[in-house]
C-alpha positions as a Markdown table, in Angstrom:
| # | Residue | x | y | z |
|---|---|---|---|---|
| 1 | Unk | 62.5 | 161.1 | 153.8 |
| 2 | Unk | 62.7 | 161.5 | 150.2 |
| 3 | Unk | 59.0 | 163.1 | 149.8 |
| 4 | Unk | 58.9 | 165.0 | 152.5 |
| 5 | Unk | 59.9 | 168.5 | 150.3 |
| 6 | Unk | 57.4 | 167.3 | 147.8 |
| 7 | Unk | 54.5 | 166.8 | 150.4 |
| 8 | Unk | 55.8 | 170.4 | 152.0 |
| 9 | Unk | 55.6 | 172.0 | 148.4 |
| 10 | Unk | 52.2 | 169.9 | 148.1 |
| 11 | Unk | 50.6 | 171.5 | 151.4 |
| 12 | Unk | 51.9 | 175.1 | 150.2 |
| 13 | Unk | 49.6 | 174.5 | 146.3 |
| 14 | Unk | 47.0 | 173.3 | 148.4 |
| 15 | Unk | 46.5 | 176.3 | 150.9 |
| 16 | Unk | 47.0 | 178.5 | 147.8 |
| 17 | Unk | 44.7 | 177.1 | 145.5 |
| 18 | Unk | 42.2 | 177.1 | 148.9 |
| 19 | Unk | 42.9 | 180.5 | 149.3 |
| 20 | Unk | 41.7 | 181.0 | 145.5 |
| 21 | Unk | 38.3 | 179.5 | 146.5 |
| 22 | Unk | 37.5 | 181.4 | 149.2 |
| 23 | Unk | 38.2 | 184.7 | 147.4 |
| 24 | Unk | 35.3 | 183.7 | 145.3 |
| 25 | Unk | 33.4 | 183.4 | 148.2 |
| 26 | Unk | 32.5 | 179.9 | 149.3 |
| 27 | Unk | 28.4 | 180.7 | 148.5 |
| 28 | Unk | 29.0 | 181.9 | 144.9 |
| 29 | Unk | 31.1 | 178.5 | 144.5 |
| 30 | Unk | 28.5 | 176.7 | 146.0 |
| 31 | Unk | 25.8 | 178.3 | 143.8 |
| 32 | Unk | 28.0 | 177.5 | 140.9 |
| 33 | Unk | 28.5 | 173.9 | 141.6 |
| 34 | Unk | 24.8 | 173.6 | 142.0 |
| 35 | Unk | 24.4 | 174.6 | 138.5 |
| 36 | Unk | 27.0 | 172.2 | 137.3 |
| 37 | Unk | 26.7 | 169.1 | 139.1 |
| 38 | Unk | 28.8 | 166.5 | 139.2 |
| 39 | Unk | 28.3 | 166.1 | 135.2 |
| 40 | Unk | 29.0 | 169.6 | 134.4 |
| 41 | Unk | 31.7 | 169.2 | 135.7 |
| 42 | Unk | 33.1 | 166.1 | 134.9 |
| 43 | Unk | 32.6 | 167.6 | 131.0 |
| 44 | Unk | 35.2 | 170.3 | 132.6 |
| 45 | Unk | 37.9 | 168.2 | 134.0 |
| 46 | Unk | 37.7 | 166.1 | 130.7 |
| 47 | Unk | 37.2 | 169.1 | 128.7 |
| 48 | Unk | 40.1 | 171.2 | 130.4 |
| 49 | Unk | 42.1 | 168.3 | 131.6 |
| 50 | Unk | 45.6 | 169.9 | 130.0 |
| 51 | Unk | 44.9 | 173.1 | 130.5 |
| 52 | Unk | 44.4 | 172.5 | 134.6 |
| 53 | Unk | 47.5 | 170.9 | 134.6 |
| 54 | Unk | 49.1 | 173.9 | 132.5 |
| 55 | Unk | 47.0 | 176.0 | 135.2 |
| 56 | Unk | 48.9 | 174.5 | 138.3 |
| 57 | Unk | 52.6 | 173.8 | 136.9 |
| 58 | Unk | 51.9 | 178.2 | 136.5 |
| 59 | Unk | 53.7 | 180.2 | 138.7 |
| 60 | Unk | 51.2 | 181.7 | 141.5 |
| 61 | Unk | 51.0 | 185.2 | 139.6 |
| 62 | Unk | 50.3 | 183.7 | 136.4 |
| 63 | Unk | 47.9 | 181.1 | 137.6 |
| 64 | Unk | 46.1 | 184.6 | 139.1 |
| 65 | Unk | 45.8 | 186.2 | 135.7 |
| 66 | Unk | 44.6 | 183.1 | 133.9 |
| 67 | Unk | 41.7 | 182.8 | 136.5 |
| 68 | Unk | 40.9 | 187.0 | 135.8 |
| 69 | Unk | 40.3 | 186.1 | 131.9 |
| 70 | Unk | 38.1 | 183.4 | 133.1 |
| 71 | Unk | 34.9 | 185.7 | 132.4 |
| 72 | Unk | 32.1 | 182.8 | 132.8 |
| 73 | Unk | 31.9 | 182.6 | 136.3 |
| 74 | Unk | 29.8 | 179.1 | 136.5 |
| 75 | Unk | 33.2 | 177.8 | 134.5 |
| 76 | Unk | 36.1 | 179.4 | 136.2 |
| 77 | Unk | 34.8 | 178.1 | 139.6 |
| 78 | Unk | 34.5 | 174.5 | 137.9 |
| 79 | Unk | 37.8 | 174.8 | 136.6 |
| 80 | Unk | 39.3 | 176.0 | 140.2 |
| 81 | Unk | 37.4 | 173.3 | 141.9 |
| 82 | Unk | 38.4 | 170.9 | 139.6 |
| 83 | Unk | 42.1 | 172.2 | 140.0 |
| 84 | Unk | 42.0 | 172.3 | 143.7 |
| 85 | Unk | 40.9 | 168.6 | 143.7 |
| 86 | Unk | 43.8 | 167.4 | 141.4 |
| 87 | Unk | 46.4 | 169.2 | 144.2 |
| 88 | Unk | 44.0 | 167.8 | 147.3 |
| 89 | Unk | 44.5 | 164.5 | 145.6 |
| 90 | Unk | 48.1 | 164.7 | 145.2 |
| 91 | Unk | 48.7 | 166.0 | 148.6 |
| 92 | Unk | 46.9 | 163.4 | 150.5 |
| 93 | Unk | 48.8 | 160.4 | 148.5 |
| 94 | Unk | 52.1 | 162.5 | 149.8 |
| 95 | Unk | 50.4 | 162.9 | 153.2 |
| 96 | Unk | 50.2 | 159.0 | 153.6 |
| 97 | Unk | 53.0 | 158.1 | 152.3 |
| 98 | Unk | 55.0 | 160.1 | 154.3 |
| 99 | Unk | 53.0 | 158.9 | 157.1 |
| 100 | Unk | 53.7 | 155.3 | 156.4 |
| 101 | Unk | 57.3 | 155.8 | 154.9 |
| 102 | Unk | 56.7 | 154.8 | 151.6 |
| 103 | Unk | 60.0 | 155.1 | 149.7 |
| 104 | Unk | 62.5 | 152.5 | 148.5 |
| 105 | Unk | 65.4 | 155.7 | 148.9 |
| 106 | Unk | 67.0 | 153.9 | 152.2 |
| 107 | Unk | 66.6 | 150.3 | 150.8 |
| 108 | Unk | 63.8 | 148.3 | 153.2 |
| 109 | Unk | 62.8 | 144.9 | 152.5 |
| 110 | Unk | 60.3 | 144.4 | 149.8 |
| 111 | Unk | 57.7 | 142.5 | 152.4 |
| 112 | Unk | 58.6 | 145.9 | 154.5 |
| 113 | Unk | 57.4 | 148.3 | 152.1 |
| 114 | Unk | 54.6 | 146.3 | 151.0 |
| 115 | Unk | 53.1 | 146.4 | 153.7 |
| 116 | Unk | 53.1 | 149.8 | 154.6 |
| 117 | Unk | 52.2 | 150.7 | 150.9 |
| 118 | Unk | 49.0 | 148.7 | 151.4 |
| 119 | Unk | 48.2 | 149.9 | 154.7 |
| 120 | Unk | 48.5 | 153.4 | 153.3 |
| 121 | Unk | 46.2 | 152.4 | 150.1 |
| 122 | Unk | 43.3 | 151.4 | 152.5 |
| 123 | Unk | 43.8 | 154.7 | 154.5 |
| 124 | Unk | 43.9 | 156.9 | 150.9 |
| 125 | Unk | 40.8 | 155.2 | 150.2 |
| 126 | Unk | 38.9 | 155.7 | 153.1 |
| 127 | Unk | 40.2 | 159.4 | 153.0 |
| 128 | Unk | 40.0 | 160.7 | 149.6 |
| 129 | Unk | 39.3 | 164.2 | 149.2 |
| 130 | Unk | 36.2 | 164.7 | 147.9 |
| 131 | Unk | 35.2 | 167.6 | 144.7 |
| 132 | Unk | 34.2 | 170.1 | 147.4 |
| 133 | Unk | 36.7 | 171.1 | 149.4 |
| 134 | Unk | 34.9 | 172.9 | 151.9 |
| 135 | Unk | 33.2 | 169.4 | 153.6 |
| 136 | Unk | 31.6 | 169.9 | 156.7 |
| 137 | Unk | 30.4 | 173.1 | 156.8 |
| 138 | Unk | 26.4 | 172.5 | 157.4 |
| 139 | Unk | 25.4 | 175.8 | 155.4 |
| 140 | Unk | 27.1 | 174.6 | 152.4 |
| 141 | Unk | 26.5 | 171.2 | 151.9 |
| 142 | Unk | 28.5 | 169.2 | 149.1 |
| 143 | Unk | 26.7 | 170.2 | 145.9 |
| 144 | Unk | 28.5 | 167.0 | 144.4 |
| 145 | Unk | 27.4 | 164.4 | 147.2 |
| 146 | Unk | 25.3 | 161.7 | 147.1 |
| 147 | Unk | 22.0 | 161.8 | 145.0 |
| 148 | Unk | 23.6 | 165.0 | 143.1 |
| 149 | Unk | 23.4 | 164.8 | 138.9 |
């Protein structure tokens, strides 16, 4: 299909940007996102918006150095998180429709591809990636969750 190099490349941005994130040690992040909440850093993705996307169309080496000039700590983890949600986002709209063969590049009937893009709406929905990447792990709950400022 048509999107499966994108989704490939997708998966590839995610695991880097992942990789990122763990390098500044999942606790400091958490500690961080604690202190920012989901308002702080809502005001980051807003504030920041064209530089994150300046950030991840970087290659991998320069993306590196912009993060090393980053000297606020509290901000460069908002602006990784923030970044690493933007590629999470992007790879699990590829990831479904992939899944459910969303492209009009081999010509399927309009009712066809209807109904697979709606079936893969309702599954992006009940799957969106949430701020914090590292869900599930009980030490480290989401600092952005429910009853969070």
């Amino acid at each position: 299909m048509d999107l499966d190099r994108y989704h490939d490349a997708a998966a590839d941005e995610m695991h880097w940007c992942l990789d990122q994130l763990q390098a500044e040690g999942i606790e400091a992040l958490w500690r961080s996102c604690i202190k920012l909440g989901a308002i702080g850093l809502d005001e980051i993705i807003m504030r920041r918006s064209s530089e994150i996307s300046d950030f991840l169309s970087a290659p991998h080496d320069e993306r590196t150095k912009r993060l090393t000039k980053m000297a606020d700590t509290v901000e460069r983890h908002g602006f990784l998180i923030a970044a690493t949600h933007d590629v999470r986002c992007g790879y699990a709209w590829l990831d479904i429709a992939c899944r459910y063969g969303i492209s009009a590049g081999y010509n399927p009937p309009a009712s066809f591809l209807l109904g697979q893009s709606s079936m893969a709406a309702r599954e992006l929905v009940e799957a969106f990636p949430s701020l914090w990447p590292f869900e599930g792990d009980p030490e480290f709950p989401d600092p952005f969750g429910p009853g969070e400022p």
